[in-house]
C-alpha positions in Angstrom: 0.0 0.0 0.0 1.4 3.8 -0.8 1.3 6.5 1.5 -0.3 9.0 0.9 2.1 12.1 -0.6 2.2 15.8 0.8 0.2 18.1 -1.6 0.3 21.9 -2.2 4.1 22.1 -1.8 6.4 22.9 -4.6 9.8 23.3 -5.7 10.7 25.8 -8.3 14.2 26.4 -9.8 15.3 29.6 -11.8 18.7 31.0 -12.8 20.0 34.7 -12.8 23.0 36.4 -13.3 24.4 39.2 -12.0 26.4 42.5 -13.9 29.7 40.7 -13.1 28.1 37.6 -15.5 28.1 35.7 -12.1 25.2 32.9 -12.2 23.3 32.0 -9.3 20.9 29.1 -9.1 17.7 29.7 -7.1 15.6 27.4 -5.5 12.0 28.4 -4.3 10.4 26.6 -2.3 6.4 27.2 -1.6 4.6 25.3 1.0 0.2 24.8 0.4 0.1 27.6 3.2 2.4 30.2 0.9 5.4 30.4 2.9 8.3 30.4 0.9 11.9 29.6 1.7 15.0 30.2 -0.8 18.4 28.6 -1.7 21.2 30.0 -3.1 23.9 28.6 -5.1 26.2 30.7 -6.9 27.6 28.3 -10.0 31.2 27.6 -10.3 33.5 25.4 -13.1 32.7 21.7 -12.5 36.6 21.2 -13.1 37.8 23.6 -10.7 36.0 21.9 -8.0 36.7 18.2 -8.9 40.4 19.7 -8.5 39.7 21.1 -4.5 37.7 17.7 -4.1 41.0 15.7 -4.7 40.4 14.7 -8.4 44.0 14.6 -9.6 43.1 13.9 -13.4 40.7 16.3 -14.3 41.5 16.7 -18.1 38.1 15.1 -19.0 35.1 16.8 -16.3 33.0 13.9 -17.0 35.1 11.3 -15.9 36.5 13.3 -13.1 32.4 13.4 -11.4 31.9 10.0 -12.6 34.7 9.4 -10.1 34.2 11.5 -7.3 30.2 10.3 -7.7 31.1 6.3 -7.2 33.5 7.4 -4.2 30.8 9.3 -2.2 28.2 6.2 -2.8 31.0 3.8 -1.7 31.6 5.8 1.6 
């Protein structure tokens, strides 16, 4: 049997950029009573943070998450 799912809540997701062409991904979300509550994340190069996550072969981005992705399900 299913449980019964929470209706009336939503989540919404928009991007925007600032003068300095920085982008920023916005999450919204809106509970059935219309209280909303906001995240922030400003976006950065997927490369540049596989390198500060300890990806020493970062030449291909793809295989560098693919990597880092199987390591944090493993642990």
């Amino acid at each position: 049997m299913l449980k019964q799912k929470k209706q009336g809540a939503g989540l919404e997701i928009k991007t925007f950029q600032d003068d300095n062409e920085q982008s920023y991904i916005v999450y919204r979300y809106s509970t059935a009573s219309g209280v909303n509550s906001y995240h922030v994340f400003a976006e950065v190069e997927a490369k540049q943070v596989a390198k500060l996550l300890g990806e020493e072969d970062s030449s291909n981005t793809t295989n560098a998450w693919n990597k880092l992705w199987r390591y944090e399900n493993e642990n």
